[in-house]
C-alpha positions in Angstrom: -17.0 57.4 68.6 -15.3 58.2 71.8 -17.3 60.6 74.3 -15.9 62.8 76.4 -17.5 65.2 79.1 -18.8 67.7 76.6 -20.9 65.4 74.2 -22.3 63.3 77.8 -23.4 67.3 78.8 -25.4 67.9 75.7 -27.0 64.6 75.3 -28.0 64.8 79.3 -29.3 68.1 78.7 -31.2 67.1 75.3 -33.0 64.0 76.9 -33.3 65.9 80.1 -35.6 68.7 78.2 -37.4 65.7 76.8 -38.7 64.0 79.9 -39.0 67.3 81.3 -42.1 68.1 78.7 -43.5 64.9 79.5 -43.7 64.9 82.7 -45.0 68.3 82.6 -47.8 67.4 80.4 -49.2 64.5 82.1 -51.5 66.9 84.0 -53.2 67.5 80.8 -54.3 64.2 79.3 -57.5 63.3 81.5 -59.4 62.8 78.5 -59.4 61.9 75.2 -59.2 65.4 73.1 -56.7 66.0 75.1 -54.8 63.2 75.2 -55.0 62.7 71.5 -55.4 66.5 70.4 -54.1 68.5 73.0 -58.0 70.1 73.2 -57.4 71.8 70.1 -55.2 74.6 71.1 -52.2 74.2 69.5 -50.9 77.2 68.0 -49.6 78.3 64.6 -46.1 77.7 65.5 -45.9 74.5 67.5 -48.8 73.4 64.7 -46.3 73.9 61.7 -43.3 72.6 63.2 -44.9 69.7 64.6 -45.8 68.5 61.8 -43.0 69.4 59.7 -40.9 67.5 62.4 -43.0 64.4 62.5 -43.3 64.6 58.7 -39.6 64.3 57.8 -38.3 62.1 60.5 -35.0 60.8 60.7 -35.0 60.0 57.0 -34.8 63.5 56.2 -31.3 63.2 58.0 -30.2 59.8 57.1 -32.4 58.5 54.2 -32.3 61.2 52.0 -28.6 62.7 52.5 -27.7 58.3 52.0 -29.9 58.8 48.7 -28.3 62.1 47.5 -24.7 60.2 48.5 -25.4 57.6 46.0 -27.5 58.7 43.2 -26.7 62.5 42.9 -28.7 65.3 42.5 -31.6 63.2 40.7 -32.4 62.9 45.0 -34.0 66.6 44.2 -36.7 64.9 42.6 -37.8 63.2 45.8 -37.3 66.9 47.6 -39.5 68.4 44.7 -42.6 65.9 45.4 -42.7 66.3 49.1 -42.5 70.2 49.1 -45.5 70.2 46.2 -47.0 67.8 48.5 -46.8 69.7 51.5 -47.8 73.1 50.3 -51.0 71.3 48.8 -51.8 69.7 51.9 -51.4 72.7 53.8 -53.3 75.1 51.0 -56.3 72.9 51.0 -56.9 70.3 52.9 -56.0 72.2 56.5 -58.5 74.6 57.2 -61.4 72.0 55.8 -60.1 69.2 57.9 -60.1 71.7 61.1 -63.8 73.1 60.4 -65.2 69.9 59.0 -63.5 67.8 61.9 -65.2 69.9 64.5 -68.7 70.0 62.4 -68.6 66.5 62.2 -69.3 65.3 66.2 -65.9 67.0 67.4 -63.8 63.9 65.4 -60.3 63.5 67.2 -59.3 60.9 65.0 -58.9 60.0 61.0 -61.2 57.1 61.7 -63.5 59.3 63.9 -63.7 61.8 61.6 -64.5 59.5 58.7 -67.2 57.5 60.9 -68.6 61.0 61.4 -68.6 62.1 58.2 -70.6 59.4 56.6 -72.4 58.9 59.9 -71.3 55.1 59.5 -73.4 53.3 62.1 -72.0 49.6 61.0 -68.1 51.1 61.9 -67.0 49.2 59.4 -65.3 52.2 57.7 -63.5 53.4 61.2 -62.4 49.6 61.6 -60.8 49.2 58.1 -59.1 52.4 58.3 -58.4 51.6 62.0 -56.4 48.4 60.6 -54.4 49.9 57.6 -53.2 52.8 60.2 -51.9 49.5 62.6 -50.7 47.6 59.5 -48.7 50.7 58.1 -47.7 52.4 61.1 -45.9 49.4 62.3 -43.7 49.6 59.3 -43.6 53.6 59.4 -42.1 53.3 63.5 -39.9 50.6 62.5 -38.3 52.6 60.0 -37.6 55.3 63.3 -36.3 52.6 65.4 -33.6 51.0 62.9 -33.0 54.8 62.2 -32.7 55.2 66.1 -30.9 51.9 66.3 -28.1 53.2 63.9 -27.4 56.4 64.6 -26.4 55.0 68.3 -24.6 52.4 67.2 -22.4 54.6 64.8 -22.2 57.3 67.6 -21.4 55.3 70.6 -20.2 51.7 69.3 -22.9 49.9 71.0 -24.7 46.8 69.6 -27.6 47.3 67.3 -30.3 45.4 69.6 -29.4 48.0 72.5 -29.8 50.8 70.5 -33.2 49.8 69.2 -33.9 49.4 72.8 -32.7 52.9 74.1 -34.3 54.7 71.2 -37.8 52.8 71.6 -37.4 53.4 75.4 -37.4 57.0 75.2 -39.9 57.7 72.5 -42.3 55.8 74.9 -41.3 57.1 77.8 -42.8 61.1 76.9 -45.4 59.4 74.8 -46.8 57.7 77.4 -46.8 60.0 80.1 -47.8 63.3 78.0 -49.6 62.6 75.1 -50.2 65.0 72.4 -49.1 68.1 73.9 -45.9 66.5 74.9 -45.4 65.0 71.9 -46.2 68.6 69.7 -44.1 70.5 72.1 -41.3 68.1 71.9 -41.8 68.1 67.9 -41.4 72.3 68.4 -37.9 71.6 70.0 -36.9 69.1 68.1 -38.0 71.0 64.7 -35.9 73.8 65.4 -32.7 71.8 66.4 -33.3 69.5 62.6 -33.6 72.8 61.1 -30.1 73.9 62.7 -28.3 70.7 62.2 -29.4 70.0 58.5 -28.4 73.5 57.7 -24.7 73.9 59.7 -23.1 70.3 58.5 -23.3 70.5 54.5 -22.0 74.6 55.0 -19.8 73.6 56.9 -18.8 70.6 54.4 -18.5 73.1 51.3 -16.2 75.8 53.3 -14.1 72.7 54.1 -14.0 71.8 50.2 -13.4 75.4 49.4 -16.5 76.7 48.3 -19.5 76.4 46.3 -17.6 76.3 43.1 -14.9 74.0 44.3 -17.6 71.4 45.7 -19.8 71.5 42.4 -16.3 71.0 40.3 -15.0 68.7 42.7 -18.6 66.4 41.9 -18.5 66.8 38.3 -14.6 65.5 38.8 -15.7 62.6 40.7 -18.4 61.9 38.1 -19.7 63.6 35.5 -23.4 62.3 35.8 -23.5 62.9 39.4 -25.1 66.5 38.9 -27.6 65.8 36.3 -30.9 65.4 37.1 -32.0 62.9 34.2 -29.4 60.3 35.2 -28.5 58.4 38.3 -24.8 58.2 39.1 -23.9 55.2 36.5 -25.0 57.6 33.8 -28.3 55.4 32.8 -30.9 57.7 31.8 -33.8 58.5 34.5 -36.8 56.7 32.9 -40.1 58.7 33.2 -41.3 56.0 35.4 -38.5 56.7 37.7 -39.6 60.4 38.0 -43.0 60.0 38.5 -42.3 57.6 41.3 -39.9 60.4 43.0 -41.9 63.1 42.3 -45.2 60.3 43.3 -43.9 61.1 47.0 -46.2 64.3 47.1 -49.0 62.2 46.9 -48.7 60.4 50.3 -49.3 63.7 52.3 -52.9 63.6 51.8 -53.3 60.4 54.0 -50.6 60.5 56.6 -52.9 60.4 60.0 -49.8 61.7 62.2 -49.4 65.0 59.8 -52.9 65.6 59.3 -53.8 65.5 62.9 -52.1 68.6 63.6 -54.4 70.6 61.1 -57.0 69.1 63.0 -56.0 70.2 66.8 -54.7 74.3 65.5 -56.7 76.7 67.9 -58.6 77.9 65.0 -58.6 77.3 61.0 -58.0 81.5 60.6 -54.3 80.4 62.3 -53.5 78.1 59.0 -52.4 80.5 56.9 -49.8 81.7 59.2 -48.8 78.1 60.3 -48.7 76.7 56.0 -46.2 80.1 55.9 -43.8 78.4 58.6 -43.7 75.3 57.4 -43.1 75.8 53.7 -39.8 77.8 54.9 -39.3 74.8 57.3 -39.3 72.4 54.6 -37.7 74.2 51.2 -34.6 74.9 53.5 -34.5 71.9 55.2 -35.6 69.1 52.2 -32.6 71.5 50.1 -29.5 71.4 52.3 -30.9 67.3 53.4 -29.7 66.4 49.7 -27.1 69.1 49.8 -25.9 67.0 53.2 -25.2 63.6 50.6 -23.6 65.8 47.6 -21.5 67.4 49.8 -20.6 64.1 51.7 -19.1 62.8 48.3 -16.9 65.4 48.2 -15.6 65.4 51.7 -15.5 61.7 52.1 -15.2 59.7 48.4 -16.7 56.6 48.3 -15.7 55.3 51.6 -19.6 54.6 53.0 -21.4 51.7 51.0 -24.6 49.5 51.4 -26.8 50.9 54.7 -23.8 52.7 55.6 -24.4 55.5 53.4 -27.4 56.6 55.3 -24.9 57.4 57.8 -23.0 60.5 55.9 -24.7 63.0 58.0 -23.4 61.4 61.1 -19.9 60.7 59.9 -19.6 64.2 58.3 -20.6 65.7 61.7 -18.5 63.9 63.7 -15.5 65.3 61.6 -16.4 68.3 61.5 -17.1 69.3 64.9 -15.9 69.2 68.8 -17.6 67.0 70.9 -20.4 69.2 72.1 -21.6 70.5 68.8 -21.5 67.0 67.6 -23.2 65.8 70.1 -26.0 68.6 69.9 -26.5 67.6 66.0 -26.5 64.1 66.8 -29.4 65.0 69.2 -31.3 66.7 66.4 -30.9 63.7 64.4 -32.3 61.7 67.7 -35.0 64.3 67.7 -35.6 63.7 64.0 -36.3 59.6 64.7 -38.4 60.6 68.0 -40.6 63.0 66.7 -42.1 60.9 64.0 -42.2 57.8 66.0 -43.8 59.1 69.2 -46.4 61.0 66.6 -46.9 57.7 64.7 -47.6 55.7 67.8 -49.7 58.0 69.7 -51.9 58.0 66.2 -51.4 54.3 66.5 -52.6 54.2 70.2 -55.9 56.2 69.3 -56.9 53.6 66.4 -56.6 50.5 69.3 -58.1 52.2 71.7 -61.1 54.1 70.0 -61.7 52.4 67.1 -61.6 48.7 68.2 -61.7 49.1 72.1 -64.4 51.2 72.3 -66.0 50.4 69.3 -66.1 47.0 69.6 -65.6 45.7 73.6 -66.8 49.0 75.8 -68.3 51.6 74.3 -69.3 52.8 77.5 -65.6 53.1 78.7 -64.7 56.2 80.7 -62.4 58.7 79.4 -59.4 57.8 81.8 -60.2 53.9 80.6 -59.7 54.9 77.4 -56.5 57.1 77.8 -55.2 53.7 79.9 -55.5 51.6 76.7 -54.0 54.2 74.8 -50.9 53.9 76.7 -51.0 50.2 77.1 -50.8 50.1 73.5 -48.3 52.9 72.6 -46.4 50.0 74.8 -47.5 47.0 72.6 -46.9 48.4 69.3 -44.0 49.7 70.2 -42.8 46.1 71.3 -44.2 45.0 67.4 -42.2 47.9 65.6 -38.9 46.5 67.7 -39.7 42.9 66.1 -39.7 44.5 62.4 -36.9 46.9 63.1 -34.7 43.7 64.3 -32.9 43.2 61.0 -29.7 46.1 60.9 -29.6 45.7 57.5 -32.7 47.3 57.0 -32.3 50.3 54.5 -34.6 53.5 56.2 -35.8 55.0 53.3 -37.0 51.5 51.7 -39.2 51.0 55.0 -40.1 54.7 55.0 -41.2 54.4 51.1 -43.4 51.6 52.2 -45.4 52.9 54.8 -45.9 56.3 53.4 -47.2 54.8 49.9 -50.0 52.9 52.6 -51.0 55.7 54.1 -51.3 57.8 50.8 -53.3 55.3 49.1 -55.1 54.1 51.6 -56.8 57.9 52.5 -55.0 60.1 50.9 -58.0 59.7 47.7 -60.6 59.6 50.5 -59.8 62.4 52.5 -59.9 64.5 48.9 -63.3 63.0 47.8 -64.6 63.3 51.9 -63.6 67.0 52.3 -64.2 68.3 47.8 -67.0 66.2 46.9 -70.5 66.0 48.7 -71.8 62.9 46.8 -69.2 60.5 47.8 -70.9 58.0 50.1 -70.2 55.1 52.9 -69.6 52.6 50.5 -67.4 54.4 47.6 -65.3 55.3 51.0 -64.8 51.4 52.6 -63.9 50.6 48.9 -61.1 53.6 48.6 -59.5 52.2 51.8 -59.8 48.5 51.2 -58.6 48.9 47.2 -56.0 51.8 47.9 -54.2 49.9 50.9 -54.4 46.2 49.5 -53.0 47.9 45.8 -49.8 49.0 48.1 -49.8 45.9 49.5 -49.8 43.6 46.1 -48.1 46.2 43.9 -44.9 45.7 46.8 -45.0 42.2 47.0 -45.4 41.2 42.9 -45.2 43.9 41.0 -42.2 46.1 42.5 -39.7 45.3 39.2 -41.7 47.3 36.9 -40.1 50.6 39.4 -43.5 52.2 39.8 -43.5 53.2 43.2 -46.5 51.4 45.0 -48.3 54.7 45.8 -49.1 55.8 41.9 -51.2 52.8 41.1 -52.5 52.1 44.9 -53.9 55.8 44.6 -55.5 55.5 41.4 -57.1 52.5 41.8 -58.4 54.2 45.2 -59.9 57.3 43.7 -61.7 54.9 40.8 -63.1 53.0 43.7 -64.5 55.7 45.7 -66.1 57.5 42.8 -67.5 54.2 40.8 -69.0 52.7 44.2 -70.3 55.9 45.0 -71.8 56.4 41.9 -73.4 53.0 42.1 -74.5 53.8 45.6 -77.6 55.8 46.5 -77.0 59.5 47.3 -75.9 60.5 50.8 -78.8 61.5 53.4 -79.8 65.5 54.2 -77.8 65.6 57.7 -74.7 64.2 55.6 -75.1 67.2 53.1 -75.8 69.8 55.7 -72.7 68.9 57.2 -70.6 69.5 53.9 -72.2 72.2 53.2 -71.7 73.8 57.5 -68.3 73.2 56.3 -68.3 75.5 53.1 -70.0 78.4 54.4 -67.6 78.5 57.5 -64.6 78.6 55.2 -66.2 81.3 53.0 -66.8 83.0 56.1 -63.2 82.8 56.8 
């Protein structure tokens, strides 16, 4: 794609607004809440869209609408499982995460917090969840980098391994130097320019195919089965295995560290209510018009994208659509898309190296600004690991994606449940929901992936039968462990 002076000016004012924030923000990451949390005083706004942005990634604007572009509308499946998932996460888990997380030794970490909760003096619990997080977030920043690595080879017709490059280069850059309130403020901006861009393309696709009516008769012309919901586009029925493992999607929300560390760094748990608002409007509209973005792609341009390619219909569709400076602005919010969940995903990443086996393990005396140093030294190093994985460009985004969110909702999505509903779970019952949960997702991919279960069903059952049999195996949890959980239960009556 040629660029001309218009598309250079938006991209130099997009990336000059990001390094901008994180410059700005390095003032305020001398310590560690700060660096990792932003000192709890995010508001409603930045709260919702930040995670909403670091939830849905570039997938949402390549994966999906490449998804929708091949299989049809049974994509809406997928769409109904993460907007389930994230109104659930937001309904009940938010406001006990923020409360308990601050009851609990001021946690500013998933690992902290569940070393806190079960006052886990052996740290095995915070090191077995620290290693899942490294194991799963390497695939989960991967996924942002081959998206990164794509959409700049597509827009400006470089080679793959410079793209991977550029993209990993800037994520770290604002990373690095601002920490969390960089990276939540960027996610604001960023959130806001998705939203925009995943709305404008496919209305601007079905006014180009004359309408509404015309598209939807133009897809049923195309192929009849490519607008029913029970079949995929070659007509074979949808199996109920098949829906359960689109719809199984909703379960990974309860265990993604990047997403639920924004519930815990809001100003105050009275603010979620306001913030779930925002995001469920955030995320119906966007998850909607994100498949609506591959149906409408079919129509506008056939069968021309196969294999990886599809997962670049947004891109191509904008690019006809639009001069070179609204193109260029959407392609930025697809940019924004990959950065927001990557720089989220390593700066989570970062806190489990630095905390959880740095501290924890070699100097648990180490000063604040110690620790922040490691933290950047190793949004650096994993960074360099998530390049190695994102290597191959014939990596499909949504496959890696898939992967890494079925870790992460096995591995604590059942734990954080049992830890913040159910006062008898204990230390042991919560080691055993990690260690089964993540190593099911692991197997299940590796040997058990033709039976089309998606990896997070079974990884998340087996995880919730852990915690509860251990635990009920296990003596009961001590008075200050119980006072805790029950702190936590009269502040949200009280709320």
């Amino acid at each position: 794609m040629e660029q001309d002076l218009g598309s250079i000016l938006a991209y130099a004012l997009y990336f000059i607004v990001l390094f901008a924030i994180g410059l700005y923000h390095m003032k305020d990451t001398g310590d560690m809440q700060s660096y990792m949390l932003g000192g709890r005083k995010i508001g409603p706004w930045v709260s919702a869209m930040s995670a909403e942005a670091s939830d849905m990634s570039g997938w949402m604007l390549m994966g999906l609408p490449g998804y929708a572009y091949v299989a049809g509308v049974s994509a809406f499946w997928i769409a109904i499982g993460l907007a389930l998932g994230t109104w659930l996460n937001w309904r009940f888990v938010a406001q006990r995460l923020r409360i308990y997380t601050k009851i609990a030794n001021d946690s500013i970490t998933l690992p902290d917090f569940f070393e806190n909760r079960y006052n886990d003096r052996s740290k095995i619990l915070r090191i077995v969840s620290a290693v899942f997080i490294f194991i799963f977030f390497l695939i989960y920043t991967a996924s942002g980098f081959v998206a990164g690595g794509r959409l700049f080879t597509t827009v400006f017709d470089i080679s793959y391994v410079s793209s991977l490059l550029i993209t990993a280069g800037i994520v770290i850059f604002y990373t690095f130097t601002g920490g969390y309130l960089a990276v939540c403020r960027t996610d604001f901006f960023q959130g806001t320019l998705m939203f925009f861009a995943i709305i404008v393309v496919p209305v601007t696709g079905v006014m180009i195919a004359g309408g509404p009516t015309e598209t939807i008769a133009s897809l049923h012309a195309l192929n009849p089965n490519y607008f029913n919901m029970l079949t995929d586009a070659t007509g074979l029925t949808l199996s109920f295995t098949a829906i359960v493992s689109l719809i199984g999607w909703g379960l990974g929300y309860f265990g993604q560290p990047h997403i639920l560390v924004r519930f815990m760094s809001i100003t105050s748990a009275k603010e979620i209510p306001q913030a779930t608002r925002i995001a469920m409007v955030w995320v119906i509209f966007s998850l909607f018009f994100a498949v609506a973005s591959g149906l409408v792609g079919r129509v506008v341009l056939g069968d021309i994208l196969t294999g990886v390619n599809a997962e670049t219909v947004f891109m191509v569709m904008n690019e006809q659509f639009f001069n070179s400076f609204m193109a260029a602005i959407i392609i930025s919010a697809i940019l924004g898309a990959i950065m927001s969940t990557s720089s989220g995903q390593l700066l989570v990443t970062a806190s489990a190296i630095s905390t959880d086996f740095y501290q924890a393990l070699l100097r648990k005396n180490a000063s604040q600004k110690e620790l922040v140093f490691v933290s950047r030294i190793a949004v650096i190093l994993v960074s360099a690991c998530s390049l190695a994985l994102a290597y191959n460009p014939n990596n499909y985004i949504l496959d890696l994606v898939a992967y890494a969110w079925a870790g992460f909702g096995a591995s604590f999505g059942p734990l954080m449940l049992f830890s913040l509903f159910w006062k008898r779970t204990t230390l042991k019952g919560a080691v055993a929901g990690v260690f089964f949960g993540g190593s099911t997702v692991l197997l299940w991919k590796e040997c058990f992936a033709y039976t089309g279960l998606y990896e997070i069903i079974p990884g998340f059952i087996v995880s919730c039968l852990a915690i509860f049999v251990v635990s009920l195996l296990d003596k009961k949890p001590s008075d200050a462990i119980i006072k805790d959980f029950e702190t936590t239960e009269k502040h949200l009556n009280d709320l």
